[in-house]
One Martini backbone bead per residue (centre of mass of N, CA, C, O) as a GRO file, in nm:
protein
  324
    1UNK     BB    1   8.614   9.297  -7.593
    2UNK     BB    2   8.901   9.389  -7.500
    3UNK     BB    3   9.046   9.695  -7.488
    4UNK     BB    4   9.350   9.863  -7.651
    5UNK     BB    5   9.615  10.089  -7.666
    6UNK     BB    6   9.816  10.138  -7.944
    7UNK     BB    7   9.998  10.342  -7.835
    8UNK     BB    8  10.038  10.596  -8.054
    9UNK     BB    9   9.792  10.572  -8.222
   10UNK     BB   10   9.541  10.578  -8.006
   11UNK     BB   11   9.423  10.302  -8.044
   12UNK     BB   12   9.193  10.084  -8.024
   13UNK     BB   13   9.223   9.713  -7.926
   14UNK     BB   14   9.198   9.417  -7.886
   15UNK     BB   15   9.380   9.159  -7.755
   16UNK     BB   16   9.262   8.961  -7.979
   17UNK     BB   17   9.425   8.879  -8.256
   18UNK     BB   18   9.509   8.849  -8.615
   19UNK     BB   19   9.705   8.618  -8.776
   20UNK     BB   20   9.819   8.592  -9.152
   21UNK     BB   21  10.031   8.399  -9.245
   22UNK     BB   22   9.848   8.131  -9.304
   23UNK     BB   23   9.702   8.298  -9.557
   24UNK     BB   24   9.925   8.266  -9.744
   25UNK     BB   25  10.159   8.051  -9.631
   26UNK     BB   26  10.370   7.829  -9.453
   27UNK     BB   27  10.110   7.643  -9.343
   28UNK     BB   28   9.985   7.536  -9.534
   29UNK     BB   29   9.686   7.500  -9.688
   30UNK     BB   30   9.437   7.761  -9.775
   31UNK     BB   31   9.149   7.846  -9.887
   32UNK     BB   32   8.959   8.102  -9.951
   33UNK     BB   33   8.707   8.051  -9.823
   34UNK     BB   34   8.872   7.979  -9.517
   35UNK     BB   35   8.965   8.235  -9.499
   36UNK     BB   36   8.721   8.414  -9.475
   37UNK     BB   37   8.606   8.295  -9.256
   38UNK     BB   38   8.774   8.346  -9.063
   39UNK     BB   39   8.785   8.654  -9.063
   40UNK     BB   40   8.509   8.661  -8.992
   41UNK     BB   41   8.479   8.497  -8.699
   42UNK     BB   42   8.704   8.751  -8.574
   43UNK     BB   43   8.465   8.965  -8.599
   44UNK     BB   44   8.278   8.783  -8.455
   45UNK     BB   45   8.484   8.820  -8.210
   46UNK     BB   46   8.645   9.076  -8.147
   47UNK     BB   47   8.816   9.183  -8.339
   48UNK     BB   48   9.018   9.429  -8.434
   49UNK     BB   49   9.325   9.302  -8.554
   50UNK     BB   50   9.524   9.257  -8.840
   51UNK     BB   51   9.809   9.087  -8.947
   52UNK     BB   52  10.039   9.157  -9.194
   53UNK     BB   53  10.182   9.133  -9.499
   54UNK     BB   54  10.359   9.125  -9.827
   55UNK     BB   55  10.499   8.830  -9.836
   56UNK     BB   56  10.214   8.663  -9.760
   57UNK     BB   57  10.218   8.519 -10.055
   58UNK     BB   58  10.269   8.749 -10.228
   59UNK     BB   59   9.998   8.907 -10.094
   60UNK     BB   60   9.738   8.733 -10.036
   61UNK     BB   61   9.649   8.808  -9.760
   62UNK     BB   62   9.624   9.117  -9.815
   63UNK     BB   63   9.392   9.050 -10.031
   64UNK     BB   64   9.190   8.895  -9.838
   65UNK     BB   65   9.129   9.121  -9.668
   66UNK     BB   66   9.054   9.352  -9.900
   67UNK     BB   67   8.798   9.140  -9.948
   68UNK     BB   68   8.687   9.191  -9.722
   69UNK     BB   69   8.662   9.538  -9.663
   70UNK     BB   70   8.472   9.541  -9.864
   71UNK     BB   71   8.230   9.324  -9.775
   72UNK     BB   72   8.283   9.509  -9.447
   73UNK     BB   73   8.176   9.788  -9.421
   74UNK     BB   74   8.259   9.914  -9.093
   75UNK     BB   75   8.411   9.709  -8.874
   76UNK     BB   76   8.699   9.822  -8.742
   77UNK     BB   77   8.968   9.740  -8.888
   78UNK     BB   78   9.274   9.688  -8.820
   79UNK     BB   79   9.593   9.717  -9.013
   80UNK     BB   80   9.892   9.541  -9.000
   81UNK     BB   81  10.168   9.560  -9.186
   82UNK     BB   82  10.443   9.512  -9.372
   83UNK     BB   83  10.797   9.532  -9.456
   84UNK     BB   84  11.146   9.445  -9.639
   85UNK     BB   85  11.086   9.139  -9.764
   86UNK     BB   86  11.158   9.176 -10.107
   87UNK     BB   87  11.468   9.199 -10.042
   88UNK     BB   88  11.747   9.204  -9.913
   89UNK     BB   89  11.899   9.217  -9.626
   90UNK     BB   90  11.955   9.526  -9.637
   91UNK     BB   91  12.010   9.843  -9.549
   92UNK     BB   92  11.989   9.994  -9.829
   93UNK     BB   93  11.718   9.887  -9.868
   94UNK     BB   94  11.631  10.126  -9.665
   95UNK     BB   95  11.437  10.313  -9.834
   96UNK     BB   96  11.213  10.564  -9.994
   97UNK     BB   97  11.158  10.410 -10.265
   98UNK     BB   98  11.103  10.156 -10.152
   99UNK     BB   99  10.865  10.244  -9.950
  100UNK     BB  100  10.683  10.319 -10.173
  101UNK     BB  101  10.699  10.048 -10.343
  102UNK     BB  102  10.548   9.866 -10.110
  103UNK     BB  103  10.326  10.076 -10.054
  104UNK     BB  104  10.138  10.073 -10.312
  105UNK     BB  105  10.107   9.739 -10.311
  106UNK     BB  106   9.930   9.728 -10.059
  107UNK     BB  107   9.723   9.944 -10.103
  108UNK     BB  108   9.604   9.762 -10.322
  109UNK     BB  109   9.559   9.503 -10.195
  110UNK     BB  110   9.372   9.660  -9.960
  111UNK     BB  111   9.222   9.903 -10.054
  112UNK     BB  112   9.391  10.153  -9.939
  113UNK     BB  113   9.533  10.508  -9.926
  114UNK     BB  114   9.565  10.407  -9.603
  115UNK     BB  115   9.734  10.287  -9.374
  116UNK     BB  116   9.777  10.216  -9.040
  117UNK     BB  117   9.986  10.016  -9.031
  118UNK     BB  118  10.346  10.023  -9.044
  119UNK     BB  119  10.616   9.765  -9.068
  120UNK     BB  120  10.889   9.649  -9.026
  121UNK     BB  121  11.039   9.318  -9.148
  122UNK     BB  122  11.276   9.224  -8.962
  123UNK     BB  123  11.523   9.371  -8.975
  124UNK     BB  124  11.804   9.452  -8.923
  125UNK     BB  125  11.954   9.619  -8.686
  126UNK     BB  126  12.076   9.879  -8.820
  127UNK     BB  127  11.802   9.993  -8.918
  128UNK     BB  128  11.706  10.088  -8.615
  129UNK     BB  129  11.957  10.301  -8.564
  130UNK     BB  130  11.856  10.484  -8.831
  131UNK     BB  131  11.787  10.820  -8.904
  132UNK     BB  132  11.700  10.762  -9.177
  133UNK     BB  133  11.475  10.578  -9.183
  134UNK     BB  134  11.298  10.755  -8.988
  135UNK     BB  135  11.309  10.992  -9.221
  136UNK     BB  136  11.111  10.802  -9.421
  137UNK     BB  137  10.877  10.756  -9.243
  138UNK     BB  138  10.767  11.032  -9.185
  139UNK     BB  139  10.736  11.092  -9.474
  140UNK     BB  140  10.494  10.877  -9.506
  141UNK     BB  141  10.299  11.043  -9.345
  142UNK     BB  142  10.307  11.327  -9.462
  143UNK     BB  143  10.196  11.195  -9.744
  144UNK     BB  144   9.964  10.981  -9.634
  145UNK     BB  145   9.983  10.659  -9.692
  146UNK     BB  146  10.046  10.643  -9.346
  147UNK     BB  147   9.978  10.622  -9.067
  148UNK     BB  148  10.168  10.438  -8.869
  149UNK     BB  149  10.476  10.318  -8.744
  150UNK     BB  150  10.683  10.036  -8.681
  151UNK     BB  151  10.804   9.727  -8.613
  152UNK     BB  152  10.980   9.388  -8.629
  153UNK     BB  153  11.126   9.184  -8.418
  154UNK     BB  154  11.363   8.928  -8.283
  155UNK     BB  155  11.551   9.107  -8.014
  156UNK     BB  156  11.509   9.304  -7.744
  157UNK     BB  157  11.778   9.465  -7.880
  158UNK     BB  158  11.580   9.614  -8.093
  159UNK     BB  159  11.301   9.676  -7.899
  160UNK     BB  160  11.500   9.884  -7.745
  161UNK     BB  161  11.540  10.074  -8.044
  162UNK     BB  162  11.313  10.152  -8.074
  163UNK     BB  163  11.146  10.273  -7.849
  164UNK     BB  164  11.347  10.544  -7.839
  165UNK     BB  165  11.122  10.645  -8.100
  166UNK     BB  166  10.898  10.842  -8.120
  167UNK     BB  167  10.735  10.720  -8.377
  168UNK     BB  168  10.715  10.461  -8.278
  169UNK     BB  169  10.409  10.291  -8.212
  170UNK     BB  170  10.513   9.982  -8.244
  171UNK     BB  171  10.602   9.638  -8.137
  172UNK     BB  172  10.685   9.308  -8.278
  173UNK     BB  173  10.715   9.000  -8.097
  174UNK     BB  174  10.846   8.753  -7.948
  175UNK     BB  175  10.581   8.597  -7.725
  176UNK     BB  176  10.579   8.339  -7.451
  177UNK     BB  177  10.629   8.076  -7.224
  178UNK     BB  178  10.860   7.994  -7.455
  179UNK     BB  179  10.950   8.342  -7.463
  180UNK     BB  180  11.030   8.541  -7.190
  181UNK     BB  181  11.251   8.785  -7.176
  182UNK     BB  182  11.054   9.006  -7.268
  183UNK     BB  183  10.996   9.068  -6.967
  184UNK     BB  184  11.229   9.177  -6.821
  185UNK     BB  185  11.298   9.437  -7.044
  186UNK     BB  186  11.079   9.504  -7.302
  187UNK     BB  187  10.802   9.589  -7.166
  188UNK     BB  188  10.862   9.825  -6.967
  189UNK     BB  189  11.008   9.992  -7.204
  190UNK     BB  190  10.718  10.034  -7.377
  191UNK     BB  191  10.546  10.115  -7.146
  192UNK     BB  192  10.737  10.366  -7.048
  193UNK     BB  193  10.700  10.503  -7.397
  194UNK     BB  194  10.372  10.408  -7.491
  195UNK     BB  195  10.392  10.152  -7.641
  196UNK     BB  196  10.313   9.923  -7.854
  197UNK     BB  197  10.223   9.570  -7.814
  198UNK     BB  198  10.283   9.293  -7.989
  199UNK     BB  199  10.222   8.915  -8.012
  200UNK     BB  200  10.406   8.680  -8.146
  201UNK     BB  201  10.381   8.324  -8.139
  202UNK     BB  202  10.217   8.247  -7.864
  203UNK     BB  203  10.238   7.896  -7.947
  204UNK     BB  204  10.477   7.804  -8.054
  205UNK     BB  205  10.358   7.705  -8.347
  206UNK     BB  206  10.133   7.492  -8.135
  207UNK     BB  207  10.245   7.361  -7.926
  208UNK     BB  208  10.079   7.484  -7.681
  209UNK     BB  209   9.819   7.341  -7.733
  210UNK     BB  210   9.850   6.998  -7.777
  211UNK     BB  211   9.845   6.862  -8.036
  212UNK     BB  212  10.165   6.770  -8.085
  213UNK     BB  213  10.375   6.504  -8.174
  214UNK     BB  214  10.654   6.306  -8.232
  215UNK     BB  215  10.457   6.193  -8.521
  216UNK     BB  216  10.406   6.465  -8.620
  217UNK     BB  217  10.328   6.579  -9.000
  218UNK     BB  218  10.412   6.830  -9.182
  219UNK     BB  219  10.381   7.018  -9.457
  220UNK     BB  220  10.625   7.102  -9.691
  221UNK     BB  221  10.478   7.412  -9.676
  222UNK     BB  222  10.569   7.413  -9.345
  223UNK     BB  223  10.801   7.557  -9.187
  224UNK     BB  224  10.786   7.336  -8.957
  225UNK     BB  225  10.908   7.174  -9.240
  226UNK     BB  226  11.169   7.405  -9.340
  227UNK     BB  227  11.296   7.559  -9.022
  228UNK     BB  228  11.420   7.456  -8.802
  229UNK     BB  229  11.733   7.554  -8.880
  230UNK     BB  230  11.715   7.790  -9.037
  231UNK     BB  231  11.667   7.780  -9.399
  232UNK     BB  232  11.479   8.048  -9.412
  233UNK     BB  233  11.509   8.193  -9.159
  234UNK     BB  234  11.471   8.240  -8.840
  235UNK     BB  235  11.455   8.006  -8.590
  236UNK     BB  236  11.229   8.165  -8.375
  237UNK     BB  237  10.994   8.127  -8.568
  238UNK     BB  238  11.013   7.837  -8.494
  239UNK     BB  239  10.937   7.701  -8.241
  240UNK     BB  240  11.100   7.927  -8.061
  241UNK     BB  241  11.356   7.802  -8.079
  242UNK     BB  242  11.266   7.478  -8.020
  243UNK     BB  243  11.313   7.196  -8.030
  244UNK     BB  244  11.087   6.933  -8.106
  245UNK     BB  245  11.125   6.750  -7.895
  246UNK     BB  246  11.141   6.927  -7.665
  247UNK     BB  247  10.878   7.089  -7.700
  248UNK     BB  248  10.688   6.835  -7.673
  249UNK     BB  249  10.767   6.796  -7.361
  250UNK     BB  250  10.691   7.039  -7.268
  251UNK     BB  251  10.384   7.068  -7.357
  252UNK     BB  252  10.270   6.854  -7.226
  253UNK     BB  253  10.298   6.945  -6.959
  254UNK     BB  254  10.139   7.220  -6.989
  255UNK     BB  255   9.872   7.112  -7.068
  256UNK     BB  256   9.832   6.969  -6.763
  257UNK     BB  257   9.750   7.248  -6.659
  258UNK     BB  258   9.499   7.226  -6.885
  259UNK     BB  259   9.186   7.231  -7.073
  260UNK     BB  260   9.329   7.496  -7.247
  261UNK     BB  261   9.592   7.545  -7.345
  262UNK     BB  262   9.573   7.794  -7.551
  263UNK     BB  263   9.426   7.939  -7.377
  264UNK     BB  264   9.656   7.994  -7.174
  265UNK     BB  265   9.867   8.101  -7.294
  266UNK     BB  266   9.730   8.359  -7.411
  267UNK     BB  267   9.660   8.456  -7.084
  268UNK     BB  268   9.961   8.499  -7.034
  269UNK     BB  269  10.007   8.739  -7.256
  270UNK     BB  270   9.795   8.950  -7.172
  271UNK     BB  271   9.895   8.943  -6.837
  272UNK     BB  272  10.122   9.141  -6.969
  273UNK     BB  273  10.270   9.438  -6.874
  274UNK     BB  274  10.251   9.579  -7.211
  275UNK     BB  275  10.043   9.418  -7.350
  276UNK     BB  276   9.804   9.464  -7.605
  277UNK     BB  277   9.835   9.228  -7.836
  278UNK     BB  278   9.739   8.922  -7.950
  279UNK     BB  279   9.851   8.725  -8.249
  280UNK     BB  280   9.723   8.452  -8.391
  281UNK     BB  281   9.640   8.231  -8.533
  282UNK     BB  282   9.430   8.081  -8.817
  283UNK     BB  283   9.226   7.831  -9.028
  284UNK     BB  284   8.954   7.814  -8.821
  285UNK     BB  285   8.725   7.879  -8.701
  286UNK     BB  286   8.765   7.710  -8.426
  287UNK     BB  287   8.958   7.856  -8.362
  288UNK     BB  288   8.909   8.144  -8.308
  289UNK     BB  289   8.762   8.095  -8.081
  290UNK     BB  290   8.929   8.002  -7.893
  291UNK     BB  291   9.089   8.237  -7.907
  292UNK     BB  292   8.899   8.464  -7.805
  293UNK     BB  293   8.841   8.321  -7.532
  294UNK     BB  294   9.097   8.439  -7.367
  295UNK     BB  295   8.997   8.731  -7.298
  296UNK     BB  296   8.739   8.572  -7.045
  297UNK     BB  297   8.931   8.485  -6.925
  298UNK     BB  298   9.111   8.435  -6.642
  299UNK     BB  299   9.356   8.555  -6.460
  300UNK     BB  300   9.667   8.409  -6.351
  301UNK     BB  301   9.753   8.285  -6.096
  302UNK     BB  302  10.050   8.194  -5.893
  303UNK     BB  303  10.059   7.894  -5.887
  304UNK     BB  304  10.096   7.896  -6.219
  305UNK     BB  305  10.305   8.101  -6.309
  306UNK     BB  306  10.471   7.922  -6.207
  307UNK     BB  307  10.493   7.672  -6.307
  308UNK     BB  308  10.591   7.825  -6.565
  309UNK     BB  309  10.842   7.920  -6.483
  310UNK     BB  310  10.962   7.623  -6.413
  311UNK     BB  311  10.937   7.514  -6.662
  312UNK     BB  312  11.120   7.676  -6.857
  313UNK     BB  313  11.381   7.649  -6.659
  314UNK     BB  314  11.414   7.364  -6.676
  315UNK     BB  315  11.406   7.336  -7.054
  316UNK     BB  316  11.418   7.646  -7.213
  317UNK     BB  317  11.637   7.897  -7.092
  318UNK     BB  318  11.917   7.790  -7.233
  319UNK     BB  319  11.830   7.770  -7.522
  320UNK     BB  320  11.659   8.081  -7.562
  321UNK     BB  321  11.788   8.335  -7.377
  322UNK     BB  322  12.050   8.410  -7.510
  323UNK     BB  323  11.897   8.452  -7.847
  324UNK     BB  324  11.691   8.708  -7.814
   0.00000   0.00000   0.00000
């Protein structure tokens, strides 16, 4: 699989990367073997960047990891975890101490010495801006806990505020099909400082797969039926903040455009210039698969990127390109 440089890390990473959210929690049910299988089958498929947090699942995921990473010694999985929301979102608790406490928490649930990579998990706006916090990410550095952190934002303008900071190393966005906006100015910017991007959501919560209809009935434990209205998190978080019946109309053109729209979303998100990793869930192997074959596909034609383009302009950019 095609390897990109990871920004400041300067570690090479996979293009098409695996996100782990739905091994912990909020996405229906996965149980242990199931889980273990997917982070398998991504390994077996040329992955080699997993993303999680520490409160996907109470920590559940990231334990998921360490137990694939003893069990694959030498696999050469580089793992970014997030930090930042086991407290309330308040600027105040973005201390060193906060920061030592969940630092502990990961490496032990990862079984590691030190991070590969922490990111803030999507703080305040504030946070961003502050010199204390990242002179205490630095200080987590110098003390070896973590190799390298950067940020997991909401919205272009907090990842224009990252990317400013020498120290970060990379930036976590929603980007896709129907989250356009950060290419306009959000990745020329992380481009042009160094920084690497992350790119999270990119099936638009699986709408863009083409898998669900008006019918699609998600499970009582799926975001997906729990944060529609922002109820629980960012509301940009759940179908990027496309109202449902909205994006099932919209992915169904979508789908129109290919007989593998999944795939298809993703090497949209590849070709976006500044983008180092794409990084989808999946539930299980047949998913991982799908998922990594975008990595082998062509990039997109101009004829088809319009159509993308139009797409968007006609049915999505009102509802959510000033909001985030």
């Amino acid at each position: 699989m095609e390897q990109r440089v990871l920004g400041r890390t300067g570690r090479a990473v996979s293009v098409v990367g695996l996100g782990t959210w739905q091994l912990g929690a909020d996405w229906g049910a996965v149980d242990e073997d199931a889980a273990l299988d997917v982070l398998a089958a991504a390994a077996e498929a040329g992955v080699t960047l997993f993303d999680t947090a520490d409160v996907y699942g109470d920590g559940r995921s990231e334990r998921l990891i360490g137990r694939f990473l003893r069990e694959h010694p030498g696999s050469g999985i580089m793992v970014a975890t997030k930090m930042g929301r086991r407290l309330a979102q308040l600027p105040e608790n973005y201390v060193l101490a906060n920061f030592r406490a969940w630092n502990d928490r990961s490496r032990r649930d990862l079984g590691v010495d030190r991070l590969d990579l922490v990111q803030l998990h999507c703080p305040p706006s504030a946070v961003l801006t502050s010199d204390e916090v990242y002179d205490a990410l630095d200080t987590m550095v110098a003390e070896g806990r973590i190799a390298h952190y950067g940020v997991s934002v909401e919205t272009v303008a907090e990842g224009l505020a990252a990317v400013s900071r020498p120290g970060v190393a990379s930036v976590q966005i929603i980007l896709n099909a129907f989250r356009r906006k950060p290419v306009e100015e959000f990745l020329p910017a992380a481009r042009a400082a160094g920084v690497g991007v992350l790119a999270r959501v990119p099936l638009a919560s699986g709408l863009l797969s083409g898998r669900y209809d008006e019918h699609t009935v998600f499970d009582p434990s799926d975001h997906r039926s729990f944060n529609r209205k922002g109820e629980a998190f960012d509301v940009g978080e759940t179908f990027s903040g496309v109202d449902y019946a909205t994006g099932v109309a919209a992915a169904r053109e979508f789908a129109a455009l290919s007989d593998h729209p999944a795939r298809l979303a993703l090497r949209w998100v590849i070709d976006q210039p500044g983008v180092t990793t794409v990084i989808p869930g999946a539930r299980n192997r047949a998913q991982v698969v799908d998922n990594a074959a975008a990595a082998a596909a062509p990039p997109l034609d101009e004829p088809l990127e319009e159509s993308i383009r139009d797409l968007y302009d006609r049915r999505i950019r009102e509802l959510v390109h000033h909001r985030w």
